[in-house]
N, C-alpha and C positions, 0 to 999 in steps of 0.2 A: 168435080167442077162446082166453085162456088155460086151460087147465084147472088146477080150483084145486087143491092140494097136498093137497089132504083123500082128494079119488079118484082118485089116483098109487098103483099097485100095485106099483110099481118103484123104488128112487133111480135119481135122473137123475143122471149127470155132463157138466158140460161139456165139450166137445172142439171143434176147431177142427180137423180133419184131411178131406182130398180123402176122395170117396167116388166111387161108380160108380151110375149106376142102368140099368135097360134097363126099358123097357115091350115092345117089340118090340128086337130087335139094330138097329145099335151100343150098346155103353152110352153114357151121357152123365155127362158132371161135374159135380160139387157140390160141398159145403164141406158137412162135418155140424157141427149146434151142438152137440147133445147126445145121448145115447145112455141108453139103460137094457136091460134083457134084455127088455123089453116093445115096445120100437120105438125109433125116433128122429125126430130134427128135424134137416132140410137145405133149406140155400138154395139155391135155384136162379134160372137164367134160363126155366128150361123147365119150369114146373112141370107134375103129369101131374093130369087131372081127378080129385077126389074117387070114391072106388072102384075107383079103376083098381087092378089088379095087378100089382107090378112086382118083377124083380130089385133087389138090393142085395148089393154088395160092397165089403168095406172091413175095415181092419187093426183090433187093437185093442193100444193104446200097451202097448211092454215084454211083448206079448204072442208067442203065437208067430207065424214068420215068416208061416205058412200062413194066407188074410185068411178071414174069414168070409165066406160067400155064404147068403142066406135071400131069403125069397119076403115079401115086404111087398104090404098095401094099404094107399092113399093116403086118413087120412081128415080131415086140413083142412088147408087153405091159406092164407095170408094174408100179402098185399102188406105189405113191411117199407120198402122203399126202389122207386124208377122201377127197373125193368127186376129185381128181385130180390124171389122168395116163397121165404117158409118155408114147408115142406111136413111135415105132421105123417106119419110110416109104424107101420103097427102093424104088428109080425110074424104073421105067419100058417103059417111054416111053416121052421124054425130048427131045426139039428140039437141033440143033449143037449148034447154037447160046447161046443158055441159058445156057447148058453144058460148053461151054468157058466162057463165064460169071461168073459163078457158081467156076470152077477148079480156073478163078484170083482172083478171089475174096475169096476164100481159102486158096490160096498158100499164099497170101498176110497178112491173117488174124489168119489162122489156125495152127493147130498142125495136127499130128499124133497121 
């Protein structure tokens, strides 16, 4: 289910770039679609139950070399393709820095 662009507190930009997740260690791989300073969306094979708590780590383009790491929960899922869900993540715990990072690099890139 999409959420409608009305109750978006963020711009989304699209991206296409590898992410990392971990619910417990190892991380695991993903593809993110889109990002905002509020969460993002990644496809996965392994998607984690709705409310789960997980790590998240990942670059953000032209940004600095150093990737963000933040505390996400999982709060929808939904089968896109056989063997591939998009996983919606909300942050829950994001340093200031990466959150400004994050908001220019949206505003600059993104919609609503």
């Amino acid at each position: 289910m999409e959420i409608p662009a009305t109750r978006r507190q963020h711009p989304r930009a699209p991206l296409r770039l590898p992410i990392e997740f971990a619910v417990t260690t190892p991380f695991e791989s993903a593809v993110m679609k889109t990002i905002s300073a509020g969460g993002l969306c990644i496809v996965t094979s392994t998607p984690p139950v709705v409310g789960t708590r997980l790590l998240v780590r990942f670059a953000i383009p032209g940004g600095e070399p150093e990737p963000v790491n933040a505390v996400g929960v999982t709060v929808w899922t939904r089968l896109v393709r056989p063997q591939k869900v998009e996983v919606g993540i909300k942050f829950i715990g994001l340093r200031d820095d990466s959150f400004s990072r994050l908001q220019k690099y949206c505003a600059e890139n993104g919609t609503l």
